[in-house]
C-alpha positions in Angstrom: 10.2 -159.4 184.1 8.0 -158.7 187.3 5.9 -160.6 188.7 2.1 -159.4 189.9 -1.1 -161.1 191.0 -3.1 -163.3 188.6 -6.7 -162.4 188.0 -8.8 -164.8 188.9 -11.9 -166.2 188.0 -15.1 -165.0 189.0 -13.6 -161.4 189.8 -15.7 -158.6 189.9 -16.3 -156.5 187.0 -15.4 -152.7 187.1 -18.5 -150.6 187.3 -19.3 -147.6 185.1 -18.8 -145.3 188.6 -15.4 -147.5 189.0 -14.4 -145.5 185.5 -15.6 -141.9 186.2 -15.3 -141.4 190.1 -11.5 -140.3 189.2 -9.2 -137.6 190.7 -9.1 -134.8 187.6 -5.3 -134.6 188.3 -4.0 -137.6 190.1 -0.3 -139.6 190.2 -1.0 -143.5 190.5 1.4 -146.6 191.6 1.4 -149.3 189.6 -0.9 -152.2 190.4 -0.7 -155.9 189.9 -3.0 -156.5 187.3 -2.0 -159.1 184.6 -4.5 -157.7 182.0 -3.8 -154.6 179.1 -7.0 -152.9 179.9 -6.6 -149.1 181.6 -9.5 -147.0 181.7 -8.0 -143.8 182.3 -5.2 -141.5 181.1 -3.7 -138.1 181.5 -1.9 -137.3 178.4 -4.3 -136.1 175.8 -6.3 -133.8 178.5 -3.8 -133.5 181.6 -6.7 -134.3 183.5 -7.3 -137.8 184.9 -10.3 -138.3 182.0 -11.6 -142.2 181.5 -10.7 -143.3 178.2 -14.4 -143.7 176.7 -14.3 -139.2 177.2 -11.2 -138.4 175.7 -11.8 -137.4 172.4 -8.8 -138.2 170.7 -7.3 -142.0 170.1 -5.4 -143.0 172.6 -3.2 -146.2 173.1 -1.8 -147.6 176.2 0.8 -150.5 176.7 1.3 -151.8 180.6 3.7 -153.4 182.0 1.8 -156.5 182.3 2.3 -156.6 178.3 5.7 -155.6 178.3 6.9 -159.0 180.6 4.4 -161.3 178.6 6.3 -160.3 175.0 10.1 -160.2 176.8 9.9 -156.3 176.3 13.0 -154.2 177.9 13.6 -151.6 175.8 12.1 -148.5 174.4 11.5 -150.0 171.0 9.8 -152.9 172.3 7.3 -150.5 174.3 5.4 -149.5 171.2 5.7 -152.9 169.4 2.0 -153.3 169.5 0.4 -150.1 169.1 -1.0 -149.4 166.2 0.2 -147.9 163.4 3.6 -147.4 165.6 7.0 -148.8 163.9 10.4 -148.6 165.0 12.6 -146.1 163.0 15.7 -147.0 164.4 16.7 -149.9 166.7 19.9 -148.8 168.4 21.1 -145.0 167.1 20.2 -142.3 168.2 17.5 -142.0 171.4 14.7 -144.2 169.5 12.8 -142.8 166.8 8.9 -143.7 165.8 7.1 -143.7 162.4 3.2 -143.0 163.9 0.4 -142.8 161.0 3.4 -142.4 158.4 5.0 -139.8 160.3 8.5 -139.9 161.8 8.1 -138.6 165.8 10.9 -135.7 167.0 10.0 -133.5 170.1 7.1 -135.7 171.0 8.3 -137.4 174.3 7.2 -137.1 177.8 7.9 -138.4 181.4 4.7 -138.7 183.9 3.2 -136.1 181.4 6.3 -133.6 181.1 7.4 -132.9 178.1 10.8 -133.0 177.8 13.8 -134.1 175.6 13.9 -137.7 174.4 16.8 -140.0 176.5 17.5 -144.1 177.2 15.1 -145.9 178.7 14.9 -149.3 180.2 11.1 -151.0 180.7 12.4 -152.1 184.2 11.6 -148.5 185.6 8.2 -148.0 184.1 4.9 -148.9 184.6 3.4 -148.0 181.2 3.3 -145.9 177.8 0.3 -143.2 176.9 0.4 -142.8 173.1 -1.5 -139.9 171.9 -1.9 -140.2 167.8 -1.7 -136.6 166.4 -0.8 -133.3 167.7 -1.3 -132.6 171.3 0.4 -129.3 171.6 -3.0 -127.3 172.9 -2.4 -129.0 176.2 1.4 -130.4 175.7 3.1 -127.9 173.8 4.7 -128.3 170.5 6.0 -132.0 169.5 6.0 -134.2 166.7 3.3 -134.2 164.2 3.2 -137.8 164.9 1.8 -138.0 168.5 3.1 -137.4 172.2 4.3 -140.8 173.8 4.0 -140.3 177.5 6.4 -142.9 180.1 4.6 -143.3 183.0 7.2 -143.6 186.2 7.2 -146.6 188.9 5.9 -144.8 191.8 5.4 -146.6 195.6 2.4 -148.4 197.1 1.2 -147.0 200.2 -1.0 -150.3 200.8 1.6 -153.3 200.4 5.2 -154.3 201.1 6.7 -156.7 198.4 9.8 -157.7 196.6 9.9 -159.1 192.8 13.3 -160.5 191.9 13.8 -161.7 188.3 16.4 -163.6 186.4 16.3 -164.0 182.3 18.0 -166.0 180.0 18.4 -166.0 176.4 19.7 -166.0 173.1 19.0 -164.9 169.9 19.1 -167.7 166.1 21.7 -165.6 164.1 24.6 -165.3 166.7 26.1 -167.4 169.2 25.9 -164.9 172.2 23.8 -164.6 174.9 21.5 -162.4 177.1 21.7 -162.3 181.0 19.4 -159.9 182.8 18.4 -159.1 186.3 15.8 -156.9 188.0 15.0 -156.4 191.8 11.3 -154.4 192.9 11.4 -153.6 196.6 8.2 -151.3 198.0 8.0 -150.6 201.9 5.5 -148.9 203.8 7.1 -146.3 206.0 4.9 -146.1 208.5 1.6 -147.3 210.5 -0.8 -144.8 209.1 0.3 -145.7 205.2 1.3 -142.2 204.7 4.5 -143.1 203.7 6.4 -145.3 201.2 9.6 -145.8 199.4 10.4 -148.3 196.3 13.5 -149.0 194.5 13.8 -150.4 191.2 17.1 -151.9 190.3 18.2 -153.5 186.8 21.4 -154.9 185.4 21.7 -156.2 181.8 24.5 -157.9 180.1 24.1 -159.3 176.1 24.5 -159.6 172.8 22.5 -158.2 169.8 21.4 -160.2 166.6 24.1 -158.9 164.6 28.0 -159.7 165.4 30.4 -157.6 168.1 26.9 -155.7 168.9 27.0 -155.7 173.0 23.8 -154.2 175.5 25.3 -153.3 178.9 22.7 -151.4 181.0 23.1 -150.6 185.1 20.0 -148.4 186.1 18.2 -147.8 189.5 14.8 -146.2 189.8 14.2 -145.1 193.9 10.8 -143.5 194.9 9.4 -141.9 197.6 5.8 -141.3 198.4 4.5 -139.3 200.9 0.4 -138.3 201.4 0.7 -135.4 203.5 -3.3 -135.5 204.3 -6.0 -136.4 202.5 -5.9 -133.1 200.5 -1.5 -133.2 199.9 1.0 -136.0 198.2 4.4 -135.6 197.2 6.4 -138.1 195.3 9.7 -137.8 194.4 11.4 -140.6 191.4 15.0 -141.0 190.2 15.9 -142.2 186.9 19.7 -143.2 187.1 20.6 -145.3 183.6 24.2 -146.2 182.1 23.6 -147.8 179.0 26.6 -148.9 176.6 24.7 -150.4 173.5 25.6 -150.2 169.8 25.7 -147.1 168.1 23.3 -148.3 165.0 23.4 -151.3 162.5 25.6 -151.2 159.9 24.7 -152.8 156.7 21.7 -153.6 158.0 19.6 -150.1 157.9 19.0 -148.1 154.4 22.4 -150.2 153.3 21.0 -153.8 153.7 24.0 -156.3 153.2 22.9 -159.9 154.3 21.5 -162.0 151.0 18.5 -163.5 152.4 17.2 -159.9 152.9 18.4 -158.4 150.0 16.4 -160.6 148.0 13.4 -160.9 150.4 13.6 -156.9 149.0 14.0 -157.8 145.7 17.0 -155.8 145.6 18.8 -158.0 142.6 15.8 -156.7 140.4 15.9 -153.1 141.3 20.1 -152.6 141.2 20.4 -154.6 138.1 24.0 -155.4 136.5 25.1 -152.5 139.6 24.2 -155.1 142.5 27.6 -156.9 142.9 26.6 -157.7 147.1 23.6 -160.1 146.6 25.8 -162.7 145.0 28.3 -162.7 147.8 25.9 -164.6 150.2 26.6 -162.0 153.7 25.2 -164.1 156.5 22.5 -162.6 157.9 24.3 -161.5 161.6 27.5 -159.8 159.3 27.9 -156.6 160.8 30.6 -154.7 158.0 31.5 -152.1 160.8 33.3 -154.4 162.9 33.8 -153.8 166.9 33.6 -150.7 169.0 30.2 -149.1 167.1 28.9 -148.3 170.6 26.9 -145.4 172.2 27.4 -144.9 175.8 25.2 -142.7 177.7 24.5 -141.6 181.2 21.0 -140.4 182.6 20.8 -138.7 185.5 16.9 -137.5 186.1 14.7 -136.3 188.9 11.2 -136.0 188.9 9.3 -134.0 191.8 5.7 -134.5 191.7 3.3 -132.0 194.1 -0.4 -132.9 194.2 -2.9 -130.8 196.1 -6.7 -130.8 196.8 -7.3 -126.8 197.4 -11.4 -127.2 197.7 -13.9 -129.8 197.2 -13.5 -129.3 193.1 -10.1 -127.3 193.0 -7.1 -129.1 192.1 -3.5 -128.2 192.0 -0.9 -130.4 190.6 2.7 -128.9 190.3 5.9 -130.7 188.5 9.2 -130.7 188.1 11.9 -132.8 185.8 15.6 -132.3 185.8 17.5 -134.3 184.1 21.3 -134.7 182.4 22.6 -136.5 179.8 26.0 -137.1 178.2 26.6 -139.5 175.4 29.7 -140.7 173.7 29.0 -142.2 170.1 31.3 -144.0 168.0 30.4 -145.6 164.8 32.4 -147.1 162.0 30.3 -146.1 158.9 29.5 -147.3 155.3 27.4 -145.9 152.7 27.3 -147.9 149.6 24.5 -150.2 148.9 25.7 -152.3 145.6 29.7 -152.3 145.5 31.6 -155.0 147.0 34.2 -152.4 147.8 33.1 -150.2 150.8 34.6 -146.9 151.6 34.9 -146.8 155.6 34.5 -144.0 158.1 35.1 -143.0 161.5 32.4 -140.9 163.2 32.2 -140.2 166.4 30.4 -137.3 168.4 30.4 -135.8 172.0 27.3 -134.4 173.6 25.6 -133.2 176.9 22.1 -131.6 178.0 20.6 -130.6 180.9 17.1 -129.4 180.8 15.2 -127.9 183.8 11.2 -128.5 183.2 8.4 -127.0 185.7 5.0 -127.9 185.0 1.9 -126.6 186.7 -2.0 -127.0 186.4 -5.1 -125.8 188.3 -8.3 -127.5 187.4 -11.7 -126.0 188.2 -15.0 -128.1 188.3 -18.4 -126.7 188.8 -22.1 -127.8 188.1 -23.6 -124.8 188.0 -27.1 -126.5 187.0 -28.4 -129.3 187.2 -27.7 -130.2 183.6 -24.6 -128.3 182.7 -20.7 -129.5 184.4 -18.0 -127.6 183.7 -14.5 -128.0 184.3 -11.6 -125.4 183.3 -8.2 -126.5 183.1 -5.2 -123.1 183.4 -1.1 -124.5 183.3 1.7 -123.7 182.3 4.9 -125.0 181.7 8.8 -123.3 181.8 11.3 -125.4 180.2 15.3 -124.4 180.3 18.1 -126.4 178.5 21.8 -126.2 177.6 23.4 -128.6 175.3 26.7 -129.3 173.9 28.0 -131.4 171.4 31.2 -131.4 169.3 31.3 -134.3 165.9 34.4 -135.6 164.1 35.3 -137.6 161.5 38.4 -139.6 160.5 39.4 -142.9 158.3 41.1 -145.8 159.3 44.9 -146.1 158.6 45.3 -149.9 157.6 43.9 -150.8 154.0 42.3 -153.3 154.7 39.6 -151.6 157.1 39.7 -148.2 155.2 38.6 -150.3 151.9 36.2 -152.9 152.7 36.5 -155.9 150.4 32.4 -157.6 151.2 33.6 -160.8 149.3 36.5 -161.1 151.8 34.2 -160.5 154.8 31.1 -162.9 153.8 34.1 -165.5 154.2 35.1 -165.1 158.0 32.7 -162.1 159.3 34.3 -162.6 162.5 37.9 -162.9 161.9 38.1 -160.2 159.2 38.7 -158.2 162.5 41.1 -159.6 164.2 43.9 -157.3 163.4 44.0 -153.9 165.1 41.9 -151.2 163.8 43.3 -147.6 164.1 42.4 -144.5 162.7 43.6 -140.8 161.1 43.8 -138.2 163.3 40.1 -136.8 164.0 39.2 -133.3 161.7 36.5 -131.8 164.1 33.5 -131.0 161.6 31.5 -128.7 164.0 31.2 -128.2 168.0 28.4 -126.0 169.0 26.7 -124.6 172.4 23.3 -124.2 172.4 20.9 -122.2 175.2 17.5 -122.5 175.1 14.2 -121.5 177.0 10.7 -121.8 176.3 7.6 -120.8 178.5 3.9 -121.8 178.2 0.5 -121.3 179.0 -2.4 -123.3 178.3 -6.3 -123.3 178.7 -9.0 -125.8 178.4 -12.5 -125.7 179.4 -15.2 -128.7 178.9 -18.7 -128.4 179.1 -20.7 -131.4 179.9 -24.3 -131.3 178.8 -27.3 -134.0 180.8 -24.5 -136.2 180.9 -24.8 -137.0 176.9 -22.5 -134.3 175.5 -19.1 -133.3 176.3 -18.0 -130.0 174.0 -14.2 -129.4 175.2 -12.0 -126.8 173.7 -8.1 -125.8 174.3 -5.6 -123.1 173.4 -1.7 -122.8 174.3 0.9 -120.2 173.3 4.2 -121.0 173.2 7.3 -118.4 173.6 10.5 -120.3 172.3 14.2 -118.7 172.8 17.5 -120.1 171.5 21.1 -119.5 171.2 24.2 -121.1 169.3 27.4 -120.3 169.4 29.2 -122.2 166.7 32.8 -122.6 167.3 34.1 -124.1 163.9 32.0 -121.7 161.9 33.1 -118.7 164.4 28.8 -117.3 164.4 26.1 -116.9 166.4 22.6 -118.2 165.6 19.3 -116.3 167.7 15.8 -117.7 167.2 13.0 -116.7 168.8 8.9 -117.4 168.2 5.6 -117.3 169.5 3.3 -120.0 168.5 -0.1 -120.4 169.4 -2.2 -123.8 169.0 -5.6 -124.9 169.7 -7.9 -128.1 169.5 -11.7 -128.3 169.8 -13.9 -131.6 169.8 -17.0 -133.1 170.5 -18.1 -136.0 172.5 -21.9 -137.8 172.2 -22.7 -140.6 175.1 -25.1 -143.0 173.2 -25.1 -145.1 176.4 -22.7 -145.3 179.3 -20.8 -147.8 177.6 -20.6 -146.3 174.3 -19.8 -142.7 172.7 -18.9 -140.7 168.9 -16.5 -138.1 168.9 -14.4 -135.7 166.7 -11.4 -133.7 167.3 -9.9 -130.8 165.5 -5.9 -129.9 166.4 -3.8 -127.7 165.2 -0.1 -127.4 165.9 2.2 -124.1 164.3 5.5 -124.8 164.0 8.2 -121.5 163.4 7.6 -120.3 159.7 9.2 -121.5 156.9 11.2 -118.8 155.7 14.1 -119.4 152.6 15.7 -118.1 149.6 13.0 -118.9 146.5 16.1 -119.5 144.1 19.0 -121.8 144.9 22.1 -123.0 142.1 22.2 -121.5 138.8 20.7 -118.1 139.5 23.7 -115.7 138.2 25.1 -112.7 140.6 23.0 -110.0 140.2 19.8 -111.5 139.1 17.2 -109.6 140.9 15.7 -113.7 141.9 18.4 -114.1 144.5 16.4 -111.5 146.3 13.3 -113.3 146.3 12.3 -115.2 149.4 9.6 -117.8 150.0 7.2 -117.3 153.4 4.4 -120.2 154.0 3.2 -120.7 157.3 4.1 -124.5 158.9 1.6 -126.4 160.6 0.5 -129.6 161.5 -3.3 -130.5 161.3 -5.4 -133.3 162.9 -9.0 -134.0 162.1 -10.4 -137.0 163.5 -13.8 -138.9 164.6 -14.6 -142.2 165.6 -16.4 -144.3 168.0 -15.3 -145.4 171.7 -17.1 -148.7 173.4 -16.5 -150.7 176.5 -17.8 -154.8 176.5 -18.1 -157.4 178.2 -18.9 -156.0 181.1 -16.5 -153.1 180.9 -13.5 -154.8 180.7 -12.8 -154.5 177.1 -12.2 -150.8 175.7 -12.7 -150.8 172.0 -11.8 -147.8 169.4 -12.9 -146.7 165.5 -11.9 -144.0 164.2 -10.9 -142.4 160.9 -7.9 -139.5 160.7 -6.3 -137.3 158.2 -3.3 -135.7 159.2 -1.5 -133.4 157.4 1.9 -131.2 157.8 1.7 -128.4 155.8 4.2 -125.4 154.5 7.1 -128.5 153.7 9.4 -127.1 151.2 10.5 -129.0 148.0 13.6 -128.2 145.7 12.4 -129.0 141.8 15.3 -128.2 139.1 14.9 -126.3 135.2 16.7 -125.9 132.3 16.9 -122.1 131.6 17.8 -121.1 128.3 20.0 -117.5 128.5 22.7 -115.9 126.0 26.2 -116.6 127.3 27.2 -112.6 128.0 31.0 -113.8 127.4 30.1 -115.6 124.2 27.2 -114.6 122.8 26.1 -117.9 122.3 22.7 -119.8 122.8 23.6 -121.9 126.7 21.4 -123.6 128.8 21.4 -123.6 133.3 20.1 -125.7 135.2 18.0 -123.5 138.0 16.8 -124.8 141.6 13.4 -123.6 142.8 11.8 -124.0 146.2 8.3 -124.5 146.5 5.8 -125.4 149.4 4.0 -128.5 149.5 2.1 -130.7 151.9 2.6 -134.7 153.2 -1.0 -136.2 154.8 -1.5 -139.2 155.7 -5.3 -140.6 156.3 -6.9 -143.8 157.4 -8.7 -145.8 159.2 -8.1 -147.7 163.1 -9.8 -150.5 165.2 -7.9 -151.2 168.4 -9.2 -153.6 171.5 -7.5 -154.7 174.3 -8.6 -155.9 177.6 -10.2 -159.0 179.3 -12.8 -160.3 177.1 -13.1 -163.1 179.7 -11.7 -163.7 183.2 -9.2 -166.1 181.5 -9.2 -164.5 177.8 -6.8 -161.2 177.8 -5.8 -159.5 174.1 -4.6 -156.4 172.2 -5.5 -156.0 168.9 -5.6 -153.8 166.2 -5.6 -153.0 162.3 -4.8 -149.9 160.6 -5.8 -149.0 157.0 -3.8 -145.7 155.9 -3.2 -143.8 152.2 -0.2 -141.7 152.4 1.9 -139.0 150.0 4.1 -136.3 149.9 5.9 -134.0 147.3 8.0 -136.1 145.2 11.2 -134.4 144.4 12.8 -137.0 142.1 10.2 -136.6 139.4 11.3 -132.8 138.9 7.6 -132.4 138.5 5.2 -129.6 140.4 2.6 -131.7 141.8 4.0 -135.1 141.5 3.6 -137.1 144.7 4.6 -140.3 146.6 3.8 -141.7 149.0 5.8 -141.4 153.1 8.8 -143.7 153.3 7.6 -146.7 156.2 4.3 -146.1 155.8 2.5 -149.4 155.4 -0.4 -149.5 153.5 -2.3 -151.3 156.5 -1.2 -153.5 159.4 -2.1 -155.6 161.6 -1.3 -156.7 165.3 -2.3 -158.9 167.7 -0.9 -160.2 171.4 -3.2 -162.5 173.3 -3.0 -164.8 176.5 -5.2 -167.2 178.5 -5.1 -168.4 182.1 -5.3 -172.3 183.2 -4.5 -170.7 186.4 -6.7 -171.5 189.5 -8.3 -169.0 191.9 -4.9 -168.9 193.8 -3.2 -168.1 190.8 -1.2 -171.8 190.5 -0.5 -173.1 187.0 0.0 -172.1 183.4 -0.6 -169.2 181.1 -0.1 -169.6 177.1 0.4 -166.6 174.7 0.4 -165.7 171.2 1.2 -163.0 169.1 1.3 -161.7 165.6 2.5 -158.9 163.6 1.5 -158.1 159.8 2.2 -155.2 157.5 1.2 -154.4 154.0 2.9 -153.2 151.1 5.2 -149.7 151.2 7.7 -147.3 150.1 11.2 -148.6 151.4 14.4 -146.0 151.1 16.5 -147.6 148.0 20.0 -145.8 148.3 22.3 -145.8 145.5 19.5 -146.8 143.3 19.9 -146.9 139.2 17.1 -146.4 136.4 13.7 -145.9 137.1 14.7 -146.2 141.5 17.3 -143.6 141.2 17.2 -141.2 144.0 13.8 -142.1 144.8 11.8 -144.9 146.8 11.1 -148.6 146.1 7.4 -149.2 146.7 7.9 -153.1 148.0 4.6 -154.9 147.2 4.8 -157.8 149.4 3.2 -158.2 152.8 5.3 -158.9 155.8 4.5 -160.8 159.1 5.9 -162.2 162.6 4.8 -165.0 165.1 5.5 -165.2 169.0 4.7 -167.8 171.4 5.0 -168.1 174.7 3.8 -169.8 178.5 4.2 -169.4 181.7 4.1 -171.6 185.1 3.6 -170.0 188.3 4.2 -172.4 191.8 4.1 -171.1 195.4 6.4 -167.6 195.0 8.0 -168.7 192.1 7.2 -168.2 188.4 9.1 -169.2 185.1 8.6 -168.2 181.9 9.4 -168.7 178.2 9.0 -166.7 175.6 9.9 -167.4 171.9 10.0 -164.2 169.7 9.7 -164.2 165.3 9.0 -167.8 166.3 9.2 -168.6 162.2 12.6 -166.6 162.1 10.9 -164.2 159.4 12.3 -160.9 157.9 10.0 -157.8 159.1 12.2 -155.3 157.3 10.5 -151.7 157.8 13.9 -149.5 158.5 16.0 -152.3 159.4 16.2 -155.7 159.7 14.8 -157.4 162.7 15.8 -159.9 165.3 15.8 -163.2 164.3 14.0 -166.3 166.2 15.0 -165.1 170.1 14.4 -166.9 173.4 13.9 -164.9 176.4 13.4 -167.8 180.1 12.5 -165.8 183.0 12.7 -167.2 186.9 10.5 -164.7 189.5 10.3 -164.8 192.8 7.9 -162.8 194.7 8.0 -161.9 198.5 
């Protein structure tokens, strides 16, 4: 964790000029400010707009809260915004469930979109999260949101060094956690036109669940250069090898360990099937043994141009290279009530490189004394090529190809200890894929006597892809041209305090399939019917945006239903027909496609900031109804509601300083995580959960605690994580109680 300079009492509060005199397109280093408060971000306008005039909800986590709550990876970043969840710990790149939505495509670096790879905290300085779809300024993403890293960049006012050492361990397993980071910023030069910064961070430790392993080596080195008072240039590197585990068997969808089986009441929804509970796993059993790892290397460059053209013209130009190649192995079950447990080997190759370039001109002009304007024209060209190649095989010996639980729950450790090999590989597909997409956006605001803001955008997207599929010997083309837009409104009450509402709407490439699936006999003129809907995903949102105390608390209410619409569902009949060989009455089952929506809608209050000098908190609570076409009822119009989509939660992570005005002495911390009721995935279930979702009634909740002691350079810290060692099951188990003790020194 870094250290940074303690607020102290009696400091000045920020001014409502402090919040609006900003730089409409600006790149900013990270400062030393222990609180969670920002009042500006980039990501939902691309301009450099104060929070309280942005007229969508928008979260941000710093770095400050990231080395309070022990957070180092990319699912600890969104741990506390709301209505954010982790989808998967370890596989894959990271997913989110935001507003009952699972995020794909929605990722950005310094505000380039671009595809999703490892992170580590070390080389950030915080996370933008924009809740719905942002494509009129971002281009398409998820439906969920855009979440927007923001880079380590130097300081062109201070020399320094932060040097940390943590310590830990986590309840279930006897391992332990070793990590390191070093943050060096020079000034280059007597004028303070020049700086360069490194970020360096080595990590070495074990998960919560057995032969799990995080190695992670990654450097971060900057340089800034202001050319003038009108030109900057800063140039970051993002250079990460991480070897961490590949996902968590029997502890995802296919939940193994008793205590969290019947924490899920899973005895009473397999029934007679459920022969796992009884065999008392221990909750750190990991079924897939050693070597389920996923090594990856990220090499990335980001090139950042910014440029004052005239008095109110400003250019900002941007450019993101970056290459990735992963290795993933994973030793795979899929059974969720037999003790016996069918094991295989997959295990896939892959590589990108993507080539981004970013550019935006923004415009502002008063034209009359009561009317501002300000026109924002970008675009963005994007290039990529990708490979990947998957496999699959079995292990040879018996005993690993044919899992006996009962026999594991007894030594979950030494059931490995004899080599594990494996059949020769069948390659199941290796592809090559070419892409390009190119974009061009516009957004104009009008600003009316300083009480209304009316804003409206537009971008059209031109995508172009190619892949060549080796095992299947074709050739897939796609090509579209989808256009978005967003308006939204914006009423100052008072300086402090505004309403606003948004409208977005995102297309995504049509839905276009065969109507009729199994069943429908050669020649029946259905097989020629297709179905056409048109996809898109739709945001309407209003709420209310406050600053208190004195401006150092930002505060949000708002209310949101988002919907994706043109989803396709597959529903099954029983067609009664006169066997033609026969002659005979027969009965076929027929598959039908049909289009159907999933919305999800709700309420949020979030707050976070200093609501004294001493007093620093994040907050928030989500209320939210969710459903989708339910395809196990067979029914036309039968619904259900998103899987992880908790009927409300709430979070909370809060500190306050004993420290005096030099910043000596102690900190404290608290924290808290709660989550209604939902719909969990129930694989392999029987009766009335077969095939469908389990909608788990109970609520679920965490506790952290934490302090810390700063002395001359020196700082330690101790944080204590699920302090109560409780199960927070949303798509996999969690850690259990974990201890993080952190030693800084600052020069």
């Amino acid at each position: 964790m870094f250290a940074q300079t303690t607020p102290t009492p009696g400091r000045p509060d920020p001014t409502a000029d402090d919040m609006v005199k900003l730089k409409p397109i600006e790149v900013t280093a990270s400062g030393d400010s222990e609180g969670y408060r920002v009042s500006s971000a980039s990501t939902a306008t691309r301009t450099n707009a104060a929070l309280i005039n942005i007229p969508q909800s928008v979260s941000i986590v710093t770095e400050a809260l990231w080395r309070d709550t022990a957070a180092t990876t990319f699912q600890d970043s969104f741990r506390f915004i709301p209505g954010a969840f982790v989808r998967d710990r370890n596989a894959g790149f990271g997913g989110v469930n935001l507003r009952g939505f699972e995020n794909s495509g929605g990722f950005a670096t310094d505000g380039v979109r671009i595809a999703p790879y490892k992170r580590d905290l070390a080389g950030y300085d915080r996370l933008e999260v924009v809740k719905g779809p942002p494509s009129a300024v971002q281009g398409r993403g998820g439906v969920a949101g855009l979440l927007n890293y923001i880079l380590k960049k130097p300081d062109l006012k201070r020399t320094f060094t932060n040097a940390s050492t943590t310590l830990g361990f986590e309840d279930s397993v006897n391992g332990q956690f070793l990590r390191g980071t070093v943050d060096y910023n020079t000034v280059l030069n007597r004028e303070g036109t020049q700086a360069a910064r490194v970020v360096i961070v080595g990590q070495n430790s074990d998960d919560y669940i057995d032969f799990m392993k995080h190695k992670i080596a990654g450097i971060y080195p900057s340089f800034r250069w202001k050319l003038s008072d009108r030109t900057e240039v800063i140039a970051v590197g993002e250079f990460l090898q991480a070897n961490t585990p590949s996902r968590e068997e029997g502890h995802g969808f296919n939940v193994y360990p008793a205590e969290v089986r019947r924490h899920l009441n899973f005895p009473a929804i397999y029934g007679a099937a459920d022969q796992i509970t009884s065999l008392e796993i221990p909750y750190s059993t990991n079924p897939g043994g050693p070597d389920n790892t996923w090594k990856e290397g990220t090499n990335a460059l980001n090139l950042t141009l910014d440029h004052k053209v005239a008095e109110n013209m400003f250019f900002k130009q941007a450019l993101h290279f970056h290459r990735s190649d992963i290795d993933w192995h994973a030793w795979t079950i899929q059974d969720n009530v037999s003790r016996f447990q069918n094991v295989v080997l997959d295990r896939t190759w892959s590589e990108i490189k993507v080539l981004n370039l970013q550019g935006d001109f923004n415009v502002q002009f008063t034209p009359l004394t009561w009317l501002k304007t300000s026109t924002l024209l970008g675009y963005q060209y994007e290039m990529s090529w990708g490979s990947n190649s998957n496999n699959t095989a079995r292990p040879i010996e018996a005993k690993y190809a044919r899992i006996d639980l009962a026999e594991l729950a007894r030594d979950p450790i030494g059931f490995f200890n004899s080599p594990r090999t494996s059949t020769v590989p069948t390659l199941l597909n290796e592809n090559e894929t070419k892409a390009r997409n190119f974009g061009m956006y516009v957004q104009q605001d009008f600003e009316f006597a300083d009480r209304f803001i009316l804003s409206g955008g537009l971008r059209s997207d031109k995508d172009r892809s190619a892949t060549s599929r080796h095992v299947q010997g074709n050739r897939l083309n796609t090509a579209s041209v989808l256009n978005s837009w967003r308006v939204s409104g914006i009423v100052k009450l008072t300086k402090n305090l505004s309403l606003y509402a948004v409208k977005s709407l995102q297309n995504d490439p049509e839905l276009f399939q065969a109507q009729y699936g199994a069943g429908v006999p050669v020649g029946d003129p259905r097989r020629d019917i297709f179905l056409r809907a048109t996809r898109q995903n739709d945001l309407q949102e209003a709420g209310i945006k406050g600053e208190a105390f004195g401006g150092r608390v930002t505060m949000t209410a708002a209310y949101w239903k988002l919907a994706r619409k043109g989803n396709s569902v597959t529903l099954t009949s029983n067609e009664s027909f006169t066997d033609p060989v026969t002659g005979l009455p027969a009965v076929r089952a027929i598959t039908q496609i049909y289009v159907s929506d999933a919305e999800s809608k709700g309420f949020e209050l979030e707050a976070f900031g200093d609501i004294t000098s001493r007093l620093t908190v994040m907050t928030s609570y989500v209320s939210m109804d969710s459903s989708e076409a339910d395809p196990s009822a067979n029914k036309i119009g039968a619904r259900r509601p998103l899987r992880f989509a908790p009927d409300w939660s709430y979070k909370f992570f809060g500190k306050y300083s004993f420290r005096d005005p030099k910043g000596q002495g102690w900190i404290v911390k608290a924290g808290t995580s709660w989550v209604g009721p939902m719909a969990i995935q129930v694989p392999n279930g029987t009766g009335a959960f077969a095939g469908s979702r389990y909608n788990y009634p109970d609520s679920q909740h965490t506790f952290d605690v934490g302090a810390a002691y700063r002395f001359g350079r020196w700082e330690t810290d101790l944080q204590v994580n699920n302090v109560g060692a409780d199960f927070f099951y949303i798509t996999r188990t969690n850690p259990l109680r974990s201890y993080r003790l952190t030693l800084t020194a600052r020069f």
